[in-house]
N, C-alpha and C positions, 0 to 999 in steps of 0.2 A: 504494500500500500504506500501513497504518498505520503509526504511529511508534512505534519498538521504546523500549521502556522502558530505561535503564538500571537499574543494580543498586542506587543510592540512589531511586530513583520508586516511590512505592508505587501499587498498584493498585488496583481498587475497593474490591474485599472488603477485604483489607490495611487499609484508610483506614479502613474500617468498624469493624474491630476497634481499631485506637487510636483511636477515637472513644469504642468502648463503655469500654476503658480510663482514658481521659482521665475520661468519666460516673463510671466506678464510686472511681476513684484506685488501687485493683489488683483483680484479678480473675483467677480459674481459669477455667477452656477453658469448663463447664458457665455460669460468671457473664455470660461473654462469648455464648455462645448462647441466653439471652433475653435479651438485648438487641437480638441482628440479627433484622431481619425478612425472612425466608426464607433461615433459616439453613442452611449447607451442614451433612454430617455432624461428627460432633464428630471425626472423624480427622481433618477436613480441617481445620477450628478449629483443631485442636494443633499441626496440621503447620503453618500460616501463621504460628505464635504464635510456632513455632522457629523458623524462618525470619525474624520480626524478631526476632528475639534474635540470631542470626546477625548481623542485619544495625545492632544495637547500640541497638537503639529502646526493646525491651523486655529486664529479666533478671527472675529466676527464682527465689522460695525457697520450701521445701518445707515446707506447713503438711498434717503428717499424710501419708497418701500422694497427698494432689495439691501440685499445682506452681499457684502465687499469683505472677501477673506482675504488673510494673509498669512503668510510662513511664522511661526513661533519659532524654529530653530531655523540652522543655516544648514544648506545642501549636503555637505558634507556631513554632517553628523544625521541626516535622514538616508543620506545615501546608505547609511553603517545599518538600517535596518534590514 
């Protein structure tokens, strides 16, 4: 069987979108969806985007009624996940 990720390993997509992060310096759910190539729904986008925020990578402030994320650590120390 494959190896189960823990809760600090990010996963493809995951890695995908702090990438498109890291690119943009911060970005809303829509900024982050062109940038992935073969983007999943934009629910799924938000939901991953809480999820690192959850998981302390990304936070959150409210320009208008969207939500504008940005990096909590630097690449290189996300890249070590």
């Amino acid at each position: 069987m494959g190896k189960r990720k823990t809760r600090t390993e990010l996963g493809r997509r995951e890695r995908q979108i702090m990438d498109a992060i890291f690119q943009l310096g911060e970005a809303s759910v829509s900024d982050v969806l062109n940038q992935l190539a073969d983007p999943p729904s934009y629910s799924s986008v938000r939901t991953m985007m809480r999820l690192l925020e959850s998981k302390g990578l990304l936070r959150h402030r409210r320009d208008g009624t969207k939500y504008v994320y940005r990096a909590t650590q630097s690449k290189r120390s996300v890249s070590r996940r």
